[in-house]
C-alpha positions as CSV (number, residue, x, y, z in Angstrom):
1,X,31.3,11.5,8.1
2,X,29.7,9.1,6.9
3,X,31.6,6.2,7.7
4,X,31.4,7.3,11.1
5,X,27.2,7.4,10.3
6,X,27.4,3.5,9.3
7,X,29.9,2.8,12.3
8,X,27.2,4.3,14.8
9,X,24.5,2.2,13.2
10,X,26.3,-1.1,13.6
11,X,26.6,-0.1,16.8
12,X,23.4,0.6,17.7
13,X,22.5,-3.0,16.1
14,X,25.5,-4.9,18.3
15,X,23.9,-3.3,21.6
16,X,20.4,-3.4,20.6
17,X,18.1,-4.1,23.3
18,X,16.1,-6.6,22.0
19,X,18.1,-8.3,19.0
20,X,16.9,-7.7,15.4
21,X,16.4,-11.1,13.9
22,X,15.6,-12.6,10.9
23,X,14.5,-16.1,9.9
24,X,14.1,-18.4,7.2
25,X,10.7,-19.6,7.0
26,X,10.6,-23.3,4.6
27,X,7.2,-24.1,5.4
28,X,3.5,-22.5,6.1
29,X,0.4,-24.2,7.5
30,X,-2.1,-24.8,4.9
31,X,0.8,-25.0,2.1
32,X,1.5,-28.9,1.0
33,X,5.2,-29.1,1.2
34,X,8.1,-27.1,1.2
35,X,7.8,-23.4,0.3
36,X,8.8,-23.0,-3.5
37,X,10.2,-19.7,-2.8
38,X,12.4,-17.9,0.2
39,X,10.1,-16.2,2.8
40,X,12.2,-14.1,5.8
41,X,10.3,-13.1,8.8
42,X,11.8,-11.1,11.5
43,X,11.6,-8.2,13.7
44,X,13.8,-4.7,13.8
45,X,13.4,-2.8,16.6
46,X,13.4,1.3,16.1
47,X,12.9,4.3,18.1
48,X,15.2,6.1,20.8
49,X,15.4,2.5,23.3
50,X,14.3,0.6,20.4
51,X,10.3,0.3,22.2
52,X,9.1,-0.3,18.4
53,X,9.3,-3.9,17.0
54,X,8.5,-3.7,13.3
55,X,7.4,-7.2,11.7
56,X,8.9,-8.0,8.2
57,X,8.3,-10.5,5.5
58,X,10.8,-10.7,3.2
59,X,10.2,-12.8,-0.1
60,X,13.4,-12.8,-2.5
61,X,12.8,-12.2,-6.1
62,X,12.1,-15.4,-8.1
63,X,13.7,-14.4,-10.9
64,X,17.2,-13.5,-10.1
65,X,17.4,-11.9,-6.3
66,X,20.7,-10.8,-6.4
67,X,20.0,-7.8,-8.9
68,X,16.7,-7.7,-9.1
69,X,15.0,-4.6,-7.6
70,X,13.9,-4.3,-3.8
71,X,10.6,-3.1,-3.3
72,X,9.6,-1.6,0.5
73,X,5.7,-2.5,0.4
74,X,3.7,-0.8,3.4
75,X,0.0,-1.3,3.1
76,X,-2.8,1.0,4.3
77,X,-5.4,1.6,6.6
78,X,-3.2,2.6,8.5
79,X,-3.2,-0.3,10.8
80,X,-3.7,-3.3,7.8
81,X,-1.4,-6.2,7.7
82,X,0.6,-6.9,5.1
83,X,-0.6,-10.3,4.6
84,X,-3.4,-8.4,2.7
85,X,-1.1,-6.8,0.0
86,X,0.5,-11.1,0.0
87,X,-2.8,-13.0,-0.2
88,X,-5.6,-10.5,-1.3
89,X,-3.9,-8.0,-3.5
90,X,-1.9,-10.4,-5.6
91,X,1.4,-8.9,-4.5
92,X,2.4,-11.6,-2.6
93,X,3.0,-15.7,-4.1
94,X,0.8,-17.3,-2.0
95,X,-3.4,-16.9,-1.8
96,X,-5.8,-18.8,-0.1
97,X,-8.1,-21.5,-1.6
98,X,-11.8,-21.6,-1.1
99,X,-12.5,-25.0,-2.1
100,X,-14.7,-27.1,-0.5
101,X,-14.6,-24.0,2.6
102,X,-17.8,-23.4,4.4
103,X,-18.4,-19.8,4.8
104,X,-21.6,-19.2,7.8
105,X,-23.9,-16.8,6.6
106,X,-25.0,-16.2,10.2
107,X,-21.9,-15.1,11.7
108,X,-19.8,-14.1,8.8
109,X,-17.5,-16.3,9.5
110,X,-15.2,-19.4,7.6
111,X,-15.9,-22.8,9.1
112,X,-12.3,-23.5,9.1
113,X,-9.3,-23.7,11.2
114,X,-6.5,-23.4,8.9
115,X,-7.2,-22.4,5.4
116,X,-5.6,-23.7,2.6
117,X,-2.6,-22.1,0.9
118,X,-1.6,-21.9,-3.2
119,X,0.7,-20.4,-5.6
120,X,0.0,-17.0,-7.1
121,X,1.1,-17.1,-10.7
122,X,1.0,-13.1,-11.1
123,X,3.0,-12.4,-7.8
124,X,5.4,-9.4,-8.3
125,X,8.3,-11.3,-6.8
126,X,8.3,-12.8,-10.2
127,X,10.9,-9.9,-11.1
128,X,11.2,-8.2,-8.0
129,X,12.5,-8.6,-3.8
130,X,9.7,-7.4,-1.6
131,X,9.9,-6.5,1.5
132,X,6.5,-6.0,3.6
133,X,6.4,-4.2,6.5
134,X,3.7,-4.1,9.4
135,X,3.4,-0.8,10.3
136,X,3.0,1.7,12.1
137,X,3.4,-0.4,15.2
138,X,0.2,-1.7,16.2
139,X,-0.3,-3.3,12.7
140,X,0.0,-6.9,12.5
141,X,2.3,-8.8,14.1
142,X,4.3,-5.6,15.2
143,X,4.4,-4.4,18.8
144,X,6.2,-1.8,21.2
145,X,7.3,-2.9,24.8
146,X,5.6,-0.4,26.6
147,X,2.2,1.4,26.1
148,X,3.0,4.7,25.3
149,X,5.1,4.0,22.1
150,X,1.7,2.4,21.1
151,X,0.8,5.9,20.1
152,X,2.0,7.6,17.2
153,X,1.8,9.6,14.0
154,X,1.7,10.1,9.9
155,X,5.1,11.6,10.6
156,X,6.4,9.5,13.7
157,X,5.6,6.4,11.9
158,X,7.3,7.7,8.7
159,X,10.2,8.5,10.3
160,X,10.8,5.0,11.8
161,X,10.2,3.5,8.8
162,X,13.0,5.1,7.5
163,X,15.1,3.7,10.3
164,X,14.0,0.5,9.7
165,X,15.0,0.3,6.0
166,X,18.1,1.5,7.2
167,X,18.7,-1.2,9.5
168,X,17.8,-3.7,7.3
169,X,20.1,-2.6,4.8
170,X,22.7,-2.5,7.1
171,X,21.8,-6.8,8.6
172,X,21.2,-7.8,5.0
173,X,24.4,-5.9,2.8
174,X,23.8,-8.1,0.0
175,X,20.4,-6.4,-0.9
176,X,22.0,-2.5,-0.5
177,X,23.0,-2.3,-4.2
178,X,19.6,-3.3,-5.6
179,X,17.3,-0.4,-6.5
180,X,15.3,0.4,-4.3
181,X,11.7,0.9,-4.3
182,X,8.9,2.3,-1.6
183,X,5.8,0.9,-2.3
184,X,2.2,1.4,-1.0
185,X,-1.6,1.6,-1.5
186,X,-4.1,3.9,-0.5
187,X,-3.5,5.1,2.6
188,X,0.2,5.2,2.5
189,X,-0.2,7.8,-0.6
190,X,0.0,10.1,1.8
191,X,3.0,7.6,3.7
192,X,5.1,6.7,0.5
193,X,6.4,10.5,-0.8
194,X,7.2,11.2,2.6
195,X,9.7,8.4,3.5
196,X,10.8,8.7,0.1
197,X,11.8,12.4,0.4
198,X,13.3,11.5,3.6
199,X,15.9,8.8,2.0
200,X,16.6,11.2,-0.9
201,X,17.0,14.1,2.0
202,X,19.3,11.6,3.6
203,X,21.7,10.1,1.0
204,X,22.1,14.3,-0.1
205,X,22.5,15.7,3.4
206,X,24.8,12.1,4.6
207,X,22.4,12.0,7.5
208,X,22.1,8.4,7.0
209,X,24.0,5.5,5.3
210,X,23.1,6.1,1.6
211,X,20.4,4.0,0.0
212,X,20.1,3.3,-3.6
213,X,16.6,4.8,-4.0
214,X,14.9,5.0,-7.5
215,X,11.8,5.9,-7.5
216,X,8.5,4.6,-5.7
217,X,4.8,3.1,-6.6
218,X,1.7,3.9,-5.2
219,X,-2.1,2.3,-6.2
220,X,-5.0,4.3,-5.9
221,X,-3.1,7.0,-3.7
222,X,-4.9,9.2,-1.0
223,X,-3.2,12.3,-1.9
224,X,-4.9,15.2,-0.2
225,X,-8.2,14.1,0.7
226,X,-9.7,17.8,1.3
227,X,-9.0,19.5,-1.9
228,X,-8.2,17.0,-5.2
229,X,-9.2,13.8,-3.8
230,X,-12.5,15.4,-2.9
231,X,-13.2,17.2,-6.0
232,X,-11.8,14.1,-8.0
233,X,-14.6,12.1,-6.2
234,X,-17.6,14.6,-7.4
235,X,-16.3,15.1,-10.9
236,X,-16.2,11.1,-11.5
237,X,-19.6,9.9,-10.1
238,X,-20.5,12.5,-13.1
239,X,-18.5,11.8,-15.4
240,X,-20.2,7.7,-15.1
241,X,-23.4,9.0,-14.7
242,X,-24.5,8.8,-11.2
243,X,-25.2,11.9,-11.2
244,X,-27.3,14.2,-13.0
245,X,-25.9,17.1,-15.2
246,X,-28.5,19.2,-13.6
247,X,-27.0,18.3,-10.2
248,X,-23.7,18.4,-11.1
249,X,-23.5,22.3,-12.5
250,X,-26.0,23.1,-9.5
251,X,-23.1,21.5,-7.1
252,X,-20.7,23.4,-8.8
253,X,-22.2,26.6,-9.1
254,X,-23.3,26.5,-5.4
255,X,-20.3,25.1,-3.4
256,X,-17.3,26.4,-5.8
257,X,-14.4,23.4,-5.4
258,X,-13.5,21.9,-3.1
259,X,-17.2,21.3,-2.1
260,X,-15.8,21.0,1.1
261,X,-16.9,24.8,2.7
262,X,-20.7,24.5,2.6
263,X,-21.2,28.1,2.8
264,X,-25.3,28.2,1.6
265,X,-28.2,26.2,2.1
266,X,-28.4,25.5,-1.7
267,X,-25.1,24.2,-1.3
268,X,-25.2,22.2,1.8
269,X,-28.4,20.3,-0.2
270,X,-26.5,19.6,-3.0
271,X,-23.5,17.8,-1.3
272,X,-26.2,15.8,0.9
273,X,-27.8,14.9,-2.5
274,X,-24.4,13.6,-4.1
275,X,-23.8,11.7,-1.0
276,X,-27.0,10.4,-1.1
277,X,-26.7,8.8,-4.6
278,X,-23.3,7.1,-4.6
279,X,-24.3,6.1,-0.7
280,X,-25.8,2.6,-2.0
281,X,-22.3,1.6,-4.3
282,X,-19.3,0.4,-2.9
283,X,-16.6,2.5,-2.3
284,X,-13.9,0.0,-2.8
285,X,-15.5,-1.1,-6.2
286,X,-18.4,0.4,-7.5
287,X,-19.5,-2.6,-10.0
288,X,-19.6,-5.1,-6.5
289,X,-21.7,-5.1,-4.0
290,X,-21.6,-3.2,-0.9
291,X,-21.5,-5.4,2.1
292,X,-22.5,-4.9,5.8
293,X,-23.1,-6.9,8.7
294,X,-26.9,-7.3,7.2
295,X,-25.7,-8.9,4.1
296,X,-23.6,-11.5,5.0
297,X,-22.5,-13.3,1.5
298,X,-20.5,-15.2,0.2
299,X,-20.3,-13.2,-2.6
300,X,-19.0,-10.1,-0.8
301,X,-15.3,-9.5,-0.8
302,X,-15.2,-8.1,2.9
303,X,-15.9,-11.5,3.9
304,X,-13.9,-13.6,1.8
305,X,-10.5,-11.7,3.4
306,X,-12.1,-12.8,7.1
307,X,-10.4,-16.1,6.3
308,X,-7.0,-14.5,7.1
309,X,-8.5,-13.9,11.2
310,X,-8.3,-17.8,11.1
311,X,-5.0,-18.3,9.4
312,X,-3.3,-15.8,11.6
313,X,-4.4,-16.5,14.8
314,X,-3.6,-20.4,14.7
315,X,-0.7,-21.4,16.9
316,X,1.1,-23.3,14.2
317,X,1.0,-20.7,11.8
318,X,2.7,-17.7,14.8
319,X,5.3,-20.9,15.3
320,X,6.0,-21.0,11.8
321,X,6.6,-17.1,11.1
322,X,8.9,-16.5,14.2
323,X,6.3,-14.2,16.2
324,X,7.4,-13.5,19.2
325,X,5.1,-15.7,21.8
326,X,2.8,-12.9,23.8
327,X,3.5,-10.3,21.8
328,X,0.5,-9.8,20.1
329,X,-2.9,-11.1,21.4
330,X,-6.1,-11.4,18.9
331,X,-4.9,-10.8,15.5
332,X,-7.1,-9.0,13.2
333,X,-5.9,-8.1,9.0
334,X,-7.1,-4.4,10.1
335,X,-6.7,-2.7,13.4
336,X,-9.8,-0.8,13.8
337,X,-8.6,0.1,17.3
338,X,-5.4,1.8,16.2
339,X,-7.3,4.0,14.3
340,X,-9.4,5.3,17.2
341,X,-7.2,5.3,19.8
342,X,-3.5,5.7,18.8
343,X,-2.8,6.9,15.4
344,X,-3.3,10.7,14.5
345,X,-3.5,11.9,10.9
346,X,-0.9,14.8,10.7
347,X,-0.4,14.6,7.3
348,X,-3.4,16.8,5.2
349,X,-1.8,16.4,1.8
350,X,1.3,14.7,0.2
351,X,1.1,16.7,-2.8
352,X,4.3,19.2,-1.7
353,X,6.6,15.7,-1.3
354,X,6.1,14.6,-5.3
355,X,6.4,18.4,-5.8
356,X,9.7,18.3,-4.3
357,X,10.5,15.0,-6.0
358,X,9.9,16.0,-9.1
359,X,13.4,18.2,-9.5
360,X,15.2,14.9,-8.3
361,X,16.2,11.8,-10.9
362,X,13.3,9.8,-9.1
363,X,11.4,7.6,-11.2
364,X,7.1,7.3,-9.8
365,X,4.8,4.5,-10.8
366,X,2.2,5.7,-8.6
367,X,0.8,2.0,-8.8
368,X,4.9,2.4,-9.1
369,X,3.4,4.8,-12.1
370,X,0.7,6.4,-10.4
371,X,-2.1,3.7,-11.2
372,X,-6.0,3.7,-9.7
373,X,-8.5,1.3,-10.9
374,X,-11.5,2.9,-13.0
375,X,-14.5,1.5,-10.8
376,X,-13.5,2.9,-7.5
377,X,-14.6,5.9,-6.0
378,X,-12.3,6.6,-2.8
379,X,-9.3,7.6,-4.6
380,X,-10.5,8.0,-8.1
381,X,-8.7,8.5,-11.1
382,X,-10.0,11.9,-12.4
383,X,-8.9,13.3,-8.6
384,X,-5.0,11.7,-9.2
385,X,-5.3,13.6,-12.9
386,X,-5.8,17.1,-11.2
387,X,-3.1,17.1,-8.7
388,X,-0.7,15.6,-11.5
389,X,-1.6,18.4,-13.5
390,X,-0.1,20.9,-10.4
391,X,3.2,19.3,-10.5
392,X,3.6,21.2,-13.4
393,X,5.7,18.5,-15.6
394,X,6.0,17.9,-19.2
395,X,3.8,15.6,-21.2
396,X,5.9,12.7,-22.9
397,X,3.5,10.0,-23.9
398,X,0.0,11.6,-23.9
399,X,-3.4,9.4,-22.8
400,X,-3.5,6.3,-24.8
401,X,-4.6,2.9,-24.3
402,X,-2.1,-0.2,-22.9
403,X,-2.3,-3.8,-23.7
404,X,-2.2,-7.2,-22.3
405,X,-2.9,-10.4,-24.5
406,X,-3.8,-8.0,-27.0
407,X,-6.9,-6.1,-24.8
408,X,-7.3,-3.3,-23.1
409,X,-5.9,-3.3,-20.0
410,X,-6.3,0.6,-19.1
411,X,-4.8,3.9,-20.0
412,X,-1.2,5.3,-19.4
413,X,0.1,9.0,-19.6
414,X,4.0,9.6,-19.1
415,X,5.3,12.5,-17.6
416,X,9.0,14.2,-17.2
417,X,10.4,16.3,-15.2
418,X,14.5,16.6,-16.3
419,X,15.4,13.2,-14.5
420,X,12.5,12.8,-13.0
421,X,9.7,10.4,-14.6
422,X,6.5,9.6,-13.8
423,X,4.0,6.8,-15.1
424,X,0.0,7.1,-14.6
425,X,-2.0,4.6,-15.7
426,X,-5.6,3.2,-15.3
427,X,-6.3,-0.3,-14.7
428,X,-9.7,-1.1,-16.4
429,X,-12.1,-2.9,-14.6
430,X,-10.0,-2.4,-11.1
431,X,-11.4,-1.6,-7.7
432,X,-9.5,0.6,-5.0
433,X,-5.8,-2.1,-4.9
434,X,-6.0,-2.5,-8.5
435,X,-4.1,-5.9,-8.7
436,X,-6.4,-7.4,-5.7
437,X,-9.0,-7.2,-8.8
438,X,-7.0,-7.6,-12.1
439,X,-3.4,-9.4,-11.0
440,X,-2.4,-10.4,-14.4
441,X,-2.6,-7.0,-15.8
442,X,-0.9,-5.5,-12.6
443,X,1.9,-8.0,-12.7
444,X,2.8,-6.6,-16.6
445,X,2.4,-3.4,-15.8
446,X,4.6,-3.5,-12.5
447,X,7.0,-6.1,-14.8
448,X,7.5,-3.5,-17.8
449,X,7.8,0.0,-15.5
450,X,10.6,-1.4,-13.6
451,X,12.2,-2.7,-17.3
452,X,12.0,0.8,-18.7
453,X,9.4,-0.7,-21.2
454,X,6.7,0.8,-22.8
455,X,3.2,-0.2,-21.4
């Protein structure tokens, strides 16, 4: 059966429509000389006619590709580019330079055609293989060939990313032995258990050629936005004093949790009250500033990541990564327009999918532990705490502190379940993405999980 499963798939591949492809890319605009590392890009097309063109960039591992782990990175949004996870979150070996760029207060934008390009030192293809995906389609440099396939779903787009890792395997066999990983950030929290479940579902029901999956890694997971994540949020701005203990037990006593049904007045003036306080503070990272259009800095974070509208959208640059000419119009780092217009949110909560994980011999860093930052308030800590806590798993390392250069770096609790492991730890001083804000500390973390080392 299942050789008969892998024969199909080559098939499919031999008379695919549009052929997959994948490329070797030596140089990058902005980047003085010859790429120090291997970068792929390519394309592999999925769905019924193969209407889906997923974009890839596949780094190899530094360290020692052939055996080191592959890690599937999808990033959130939905509709970000992966070049966000490679430049601004440190997971990537390349960021951008500001020196000597002139950023115009006036119309938020970088006075620059083609930004400059340097090594990331704490890049976590130091010890692993990444590969980033664009998706779902709409995302970055990944298109369909007709409108309709434009529009799709939590579980549509799941599902094809699943037969893209698939395919992949099956064009690059020399990576199917490595462990393999399914990363994400925010977003995909809700993304990441799914496909995971799906390739575990897979290699136990032979639906699909079997892939050597061990675990997966989320940072600062959306997990089920009206219940935990919610009542995660409320308890937190407390718990750091934005808000009152008055307020608080008043909230409580009023609303019940979730504080999601407003069922009284009393109620309904409370929640408008604890939106009204942490209304002022970035989401994102509540020790930064928040930024709108009316605040155009230098100093805001939004608008240092504009710089990648420039990079992206140069000529040279689409040359040099093997996009497909006319494919993709105006390239933006996040598709606001997908959003809106052709993605629907189908999945409420992933919570049942790391239930169901949980009796399998799956190892979860959610930050590949489950990891958050401990100044964010979108997908706090306290709210990934409570729905842990429901998994119902055993306690093997209980709340203590972890180190890097002999500080703090955050907080780690280890969890079991039979085979089935997971990591949670705080990054301290992090933002929503934890290693866009602290990348040394991420790297070691990420570095020491996938040894089986202690934090």
């Amino acid at each position: 059966m299942k050789l008969l499963i892998l024969l199909l798939i080559l098939l499919m591949l031999i008379l695919s429509p549009i052929n997959s492809e994948s490329r070797l890319v030596k140089y990058l605009p902005g980047f003085p000389g010859n790429l120090p590392f291997k970068l792929h890009t390519g394309y592999v097309g999925v769905g019924k006619g193969e209407e889906v063109q997923l974009f890839y960039y596949f780094i190899e591992s530094e360290r020692d590709p052939e055996t080191d782990p592959l890690l599937l990175w999808l990033t959130g949004g939905p509709g970000c580019t992966s070049l966000s996870a490679i430049y601004f979150e440190h997971i990537g070996p390349l960021s951008f330079n500001y020196t000597g760029v002139y950023f115009n207060r006036t119309t938020s934008t970088w006075e620059t055609d083609l930004p400059a390009l340097q090594l990331n030192p704490y890049s976590w293809t130091k010890v692993s293989n990444i590969l980033f995906l664009e998706s779902p389609v709409g995302t970055g440099f990944s298109y369909a060939t007709n409108a309709e396939s434009y529009y799709t779903t939590d579980i549509k787009s799941s599902k094809q990313i699943y037969e893209f890792i698939q395919k992949f395997l099956m064009e690059h066999p020399q990576f199917a032995k490595n462990p393999l990983y399914v990363g994400g950030s925010s977003y995909c929290g809700l993304i990441v258990p799914f496909i995971t479940q799906d390739i575990v579902n897979g290699n136990e029901g032979e639906t699909g050629s079997h892939i050597n999956i061990k675990g997966y890694v989320l940072g600062s997971p959306l997990t089920d936005p009206f219940d935990t994540d919610r009542i995660g949020k409320i308890k937190f701005v407390h718990r750091v004093s934005l808000l009152s203990d008055d307020l608080y037990e008043s909230t409580k006593v009023s609303c019940g949790a979730p504080y999601w049904n407003v069922s009284s007045a009393e109620c309904e003036n409370n929640v408008q009250a604890v939106l009204d306080f942490v209304a002022p503070l970035n989401d994102e990272n509540m020790l930064e500033p928040k930024c709108d259009n009316s605040f155009p800095s230098i100093w805001c974070r939004k608008n240092y990541n504009l710089i990648i509208d420039n990079w992206a959208n140069n000529p040279q640059v689409r040359e040099a990564l093997n996009v497909r000419e006319g494919t993709v119009g105006h390239w933006t780092r996040c598709n606001q327009t997908l959003k809106t217009q052709s993605y629907m949110t189908t999945m409420i909560s992933s919570f049942g999918y790391h239930q169901y994980l949980t009796n399998r011999p799956i190892r979860a860093l959610i930050y590949g532990l489950i990891n958050s930052g401990d100044q964010e308030l979108s997908a706090t800590y306290v709210g990934i705490l409570r729905w842990i806590k429901r998994l119902d798993v055993v306690i093997d390392d209980d709340w203590r502190p972890w180190f890097v250069n002999d500080l703090v770096a955050g907080y780690v609790t280890k969890y079991s379940n039979g085979h089935y492991n997971l990591t949670f730890t705080t990054v301290k001083g992090a933002g929503h993405c934890p290693s866009e804000y602290k990348p040394q500390e991420s790297l070691a973390m990420f570095q020491r999980w996938l040894a089986h080392s202690s934090l």
